[in-house]
C-alpha positions as CSV (number, residue, x, y, z in Angstrom):
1,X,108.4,57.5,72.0
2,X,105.7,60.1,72.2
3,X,103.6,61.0,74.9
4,X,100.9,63.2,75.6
5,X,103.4,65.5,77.8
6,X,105.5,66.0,74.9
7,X,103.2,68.3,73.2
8,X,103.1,71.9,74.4
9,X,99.9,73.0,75.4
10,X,101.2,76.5,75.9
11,X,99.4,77.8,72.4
12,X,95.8,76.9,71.3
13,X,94.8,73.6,70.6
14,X,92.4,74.9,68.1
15,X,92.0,73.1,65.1
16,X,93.6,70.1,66.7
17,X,92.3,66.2,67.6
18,X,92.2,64.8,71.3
19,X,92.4,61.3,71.1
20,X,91.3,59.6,74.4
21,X,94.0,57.2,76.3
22,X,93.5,53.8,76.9
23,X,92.0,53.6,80.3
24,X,90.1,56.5,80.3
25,X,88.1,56.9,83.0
26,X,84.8,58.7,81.8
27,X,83.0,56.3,79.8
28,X,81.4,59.2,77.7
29,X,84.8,59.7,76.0
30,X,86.0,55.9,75.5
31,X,88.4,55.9,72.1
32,X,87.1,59.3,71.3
33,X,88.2,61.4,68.6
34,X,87.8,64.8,69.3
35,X,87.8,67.7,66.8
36,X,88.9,71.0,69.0
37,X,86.7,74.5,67.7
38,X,87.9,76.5,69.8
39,X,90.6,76.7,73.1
40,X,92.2,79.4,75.3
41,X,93.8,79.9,78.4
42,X,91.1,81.8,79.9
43,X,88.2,80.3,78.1
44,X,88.6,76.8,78.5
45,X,87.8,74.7,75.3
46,X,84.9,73.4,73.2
47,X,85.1,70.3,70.7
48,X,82.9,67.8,68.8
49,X,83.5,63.9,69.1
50,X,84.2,63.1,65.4
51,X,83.8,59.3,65.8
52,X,80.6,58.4,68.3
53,X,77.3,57.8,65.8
54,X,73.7,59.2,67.4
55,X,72.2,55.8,68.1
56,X,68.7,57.1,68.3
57,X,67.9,59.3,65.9
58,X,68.3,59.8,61.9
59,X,69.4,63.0,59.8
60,X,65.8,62.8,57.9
61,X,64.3,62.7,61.5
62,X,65.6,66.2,62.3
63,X,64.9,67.6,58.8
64,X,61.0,66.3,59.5
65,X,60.6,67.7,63.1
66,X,62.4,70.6,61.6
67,X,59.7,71.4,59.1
68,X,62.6,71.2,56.5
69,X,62.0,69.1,53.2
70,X,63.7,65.7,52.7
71,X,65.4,66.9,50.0
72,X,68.0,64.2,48.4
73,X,68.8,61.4,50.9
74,X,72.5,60.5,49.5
75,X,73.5,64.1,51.1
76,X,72.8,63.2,53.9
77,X,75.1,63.4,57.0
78,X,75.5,60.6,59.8
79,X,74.1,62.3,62.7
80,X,77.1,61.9,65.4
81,X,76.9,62.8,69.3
82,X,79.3,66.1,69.5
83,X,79.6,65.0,73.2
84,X,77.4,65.5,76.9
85,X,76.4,69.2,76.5
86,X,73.6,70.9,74.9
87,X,73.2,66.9,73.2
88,X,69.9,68.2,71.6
89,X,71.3,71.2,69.7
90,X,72.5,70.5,66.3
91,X,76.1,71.6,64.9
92,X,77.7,71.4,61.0
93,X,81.2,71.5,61.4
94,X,82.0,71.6,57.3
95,X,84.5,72.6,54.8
96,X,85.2,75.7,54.3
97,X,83.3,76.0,50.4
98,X,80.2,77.3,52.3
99,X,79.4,80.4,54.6
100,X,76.5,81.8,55.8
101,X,76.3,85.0,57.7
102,X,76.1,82.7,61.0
103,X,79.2,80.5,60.1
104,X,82.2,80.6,62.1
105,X,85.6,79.8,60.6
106,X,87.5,77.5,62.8
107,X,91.4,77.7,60.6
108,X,91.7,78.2,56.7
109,X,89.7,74.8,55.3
110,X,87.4,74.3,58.3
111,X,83.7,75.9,59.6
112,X,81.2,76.0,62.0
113,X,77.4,76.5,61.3
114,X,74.6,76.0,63.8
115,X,71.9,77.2,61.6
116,X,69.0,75.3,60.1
117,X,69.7,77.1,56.6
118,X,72.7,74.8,56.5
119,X,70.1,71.5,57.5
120,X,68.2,72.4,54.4
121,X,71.5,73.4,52.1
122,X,72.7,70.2,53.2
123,X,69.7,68.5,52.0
124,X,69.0,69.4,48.2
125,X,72.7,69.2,47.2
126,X,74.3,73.1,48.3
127,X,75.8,72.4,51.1
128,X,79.7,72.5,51.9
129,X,81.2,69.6,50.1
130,X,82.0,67.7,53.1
131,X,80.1,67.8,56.5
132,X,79.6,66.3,59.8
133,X,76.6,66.7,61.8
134,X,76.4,67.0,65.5
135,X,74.0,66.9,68.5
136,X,75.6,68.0,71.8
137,X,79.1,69.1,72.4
138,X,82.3,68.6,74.8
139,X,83.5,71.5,76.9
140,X,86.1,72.2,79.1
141,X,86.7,74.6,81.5
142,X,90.0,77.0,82.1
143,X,92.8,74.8,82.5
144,X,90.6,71.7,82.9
145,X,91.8,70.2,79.7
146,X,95.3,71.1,80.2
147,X,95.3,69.1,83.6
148,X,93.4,66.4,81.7
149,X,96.1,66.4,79.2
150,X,98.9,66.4,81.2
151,X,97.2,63.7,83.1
152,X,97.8,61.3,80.4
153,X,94.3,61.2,79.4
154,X,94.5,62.8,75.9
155,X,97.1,62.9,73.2
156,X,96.8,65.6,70.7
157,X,97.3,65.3,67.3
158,X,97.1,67.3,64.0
159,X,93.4,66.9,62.3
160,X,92.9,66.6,58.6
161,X,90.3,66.4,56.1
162,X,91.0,62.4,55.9
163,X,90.1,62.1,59.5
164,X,87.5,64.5,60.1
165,X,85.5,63.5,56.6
166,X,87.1,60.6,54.9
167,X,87.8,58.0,57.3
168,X,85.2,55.0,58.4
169,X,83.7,56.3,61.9
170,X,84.5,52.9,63.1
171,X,88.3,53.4,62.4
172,X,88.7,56.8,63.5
173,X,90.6,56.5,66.8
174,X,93.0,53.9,65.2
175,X,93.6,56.1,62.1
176,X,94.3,58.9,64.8
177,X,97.4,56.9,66.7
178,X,98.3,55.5,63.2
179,X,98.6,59.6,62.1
180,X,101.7,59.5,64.8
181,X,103.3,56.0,63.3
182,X,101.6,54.6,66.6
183,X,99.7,51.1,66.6
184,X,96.9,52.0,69.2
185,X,97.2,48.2,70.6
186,X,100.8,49.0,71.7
187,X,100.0,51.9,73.8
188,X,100.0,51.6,77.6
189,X,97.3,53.0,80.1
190,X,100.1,53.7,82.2
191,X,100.4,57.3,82.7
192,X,103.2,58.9,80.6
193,X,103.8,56.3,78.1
194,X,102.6,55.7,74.4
């Protein structure tokens, strides 16, 4: 069986998903799914949590304090909590069909824009064709997510446009195991076993 150990963590995790262990120990990160942006060695890593919905506030709530028109409601993204930091500064991460001068390519089919011109794109229809809104982020510093990984309490797995865009939010974590051929109730909060 896999475990977390058995993948190397020698490379970037860049473009990659952490999912959170059973019996992980900061609440925060509780069956998180986490898309990594960006990772190195000697500049720790930076990632959004793909799967926790923004209980108290609404896409159409931003656009108004934003002074940005409404627009078309049915483009609208869920607005998801990206994690503990910065949680009131607003992130796209988005397919690739769109690219401002500001957007940042993560790998081939994936983007990052933190502008509001992407708020507004988003919002009358010309915006990337699939996109997840954050608030806040997750960050690690060097080598703290390698220890945490190695500590059994995150497994990393491939991401893909079904999990980051397609997949209920609700069943994200579970579709993340299932990605591996692992049933999620069978794994052990043991350390070092899946």
């Amino acid at each position: 069986m896999m475990t977390s150990n058995d993948f190397s963590i020698n490379g970037s995790l860049q473009g990659k998903c952490l999912i959170s262990m059973r019996g992980m120990l900061d609440p925060r990160f509780e069956k998180s799914v986490i898309y990594i942006c960006s990772h190195s060695a000697e500049q720790g890593a930076m990632g959004f949590v793909i799967n926790k919905p923004a209980s108290h506030v609404a896409y159409s709530e931003i656009l108004l304090q934003l002074g940005i028109s409404l627009g078309d409601k049915k483009n609208y993204p869920v607005v998801l909590s990206g994690g503990p930091v910065e949680n009131i500064r607003g992130f796209v991460l988005h397919t690739s069909d769109y690219s401002r001068k500001d957007t940042v390519v993560i790998d081939g089919d994936i983007s990052l824009t933190a502008t509001l011109d992407i708020l507004s794109d988003i919002a009358v229809g010309v915006g990337p064709r699939k996109a997840l809104f954050f608030l806040g982020y997750a960050s690690w510093r060097e080598g703290q997510l390698e220890a945490e990984i190695s500590g059994n309490s995150w497994l990393v797995v491939p991401s893909n446009d079904f999990l980051l865009f397609d997949c209920p939010i609700t069943q994200k974590w579970e579709q993340a195991f299932l990605s591996l051929g692992v049933n999620p109730s069978m794994v052990s909060i043991e350390q070092g076993s899946v």
